[in-house]
N, C-alpha and C positions, 0 to 999 in steps of 0.2 A: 557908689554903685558901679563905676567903672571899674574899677578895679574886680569887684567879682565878676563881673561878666568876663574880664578880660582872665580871669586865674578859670573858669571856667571852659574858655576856647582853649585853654594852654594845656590843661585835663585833658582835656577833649582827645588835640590834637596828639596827646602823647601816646593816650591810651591808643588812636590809631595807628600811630607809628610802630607800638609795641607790639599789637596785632597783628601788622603787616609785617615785620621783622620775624616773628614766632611763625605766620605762614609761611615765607620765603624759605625759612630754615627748614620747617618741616618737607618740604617740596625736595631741599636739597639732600634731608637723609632719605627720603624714597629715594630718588635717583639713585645713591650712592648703595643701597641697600640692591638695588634690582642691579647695580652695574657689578656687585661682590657676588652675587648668584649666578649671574651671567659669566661670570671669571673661574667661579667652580666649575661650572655644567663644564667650561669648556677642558679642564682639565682632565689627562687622562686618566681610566681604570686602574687602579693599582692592582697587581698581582697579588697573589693570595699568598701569605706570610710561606716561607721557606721554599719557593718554587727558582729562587735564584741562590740558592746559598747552598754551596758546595759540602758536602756532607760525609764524601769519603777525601776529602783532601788529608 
């Protein structure tokens, strides 16, 4: 009987662990996803295709 109980806390404990691992991680691609947006916004406008390209050279 000990033995199940004990393969039962080991379950247990696992699946916690594996659900705090899948949280953590998912926390860390939000960051990571709002710090890539945050990295565009800051970039600048780009010019409208052919306004820098010399045309009668």
């Amino acid at each position: 009987m000990d033995s199940i109980a004990s393969m039962a806390m080991d379950m247990s404990a696992a699946s916690f662990a594996t659900n705090y691992s899948m949280a953590v991680t998912k926390k860390m691609m939000d960051a990571q996803e709002l710090a890539g947006q945050e990295l565009l916004n800051m970039l600048p406008e780009l010019p409208a295709k052919g306004d820098f390209i010399d045309t009668y050279a």
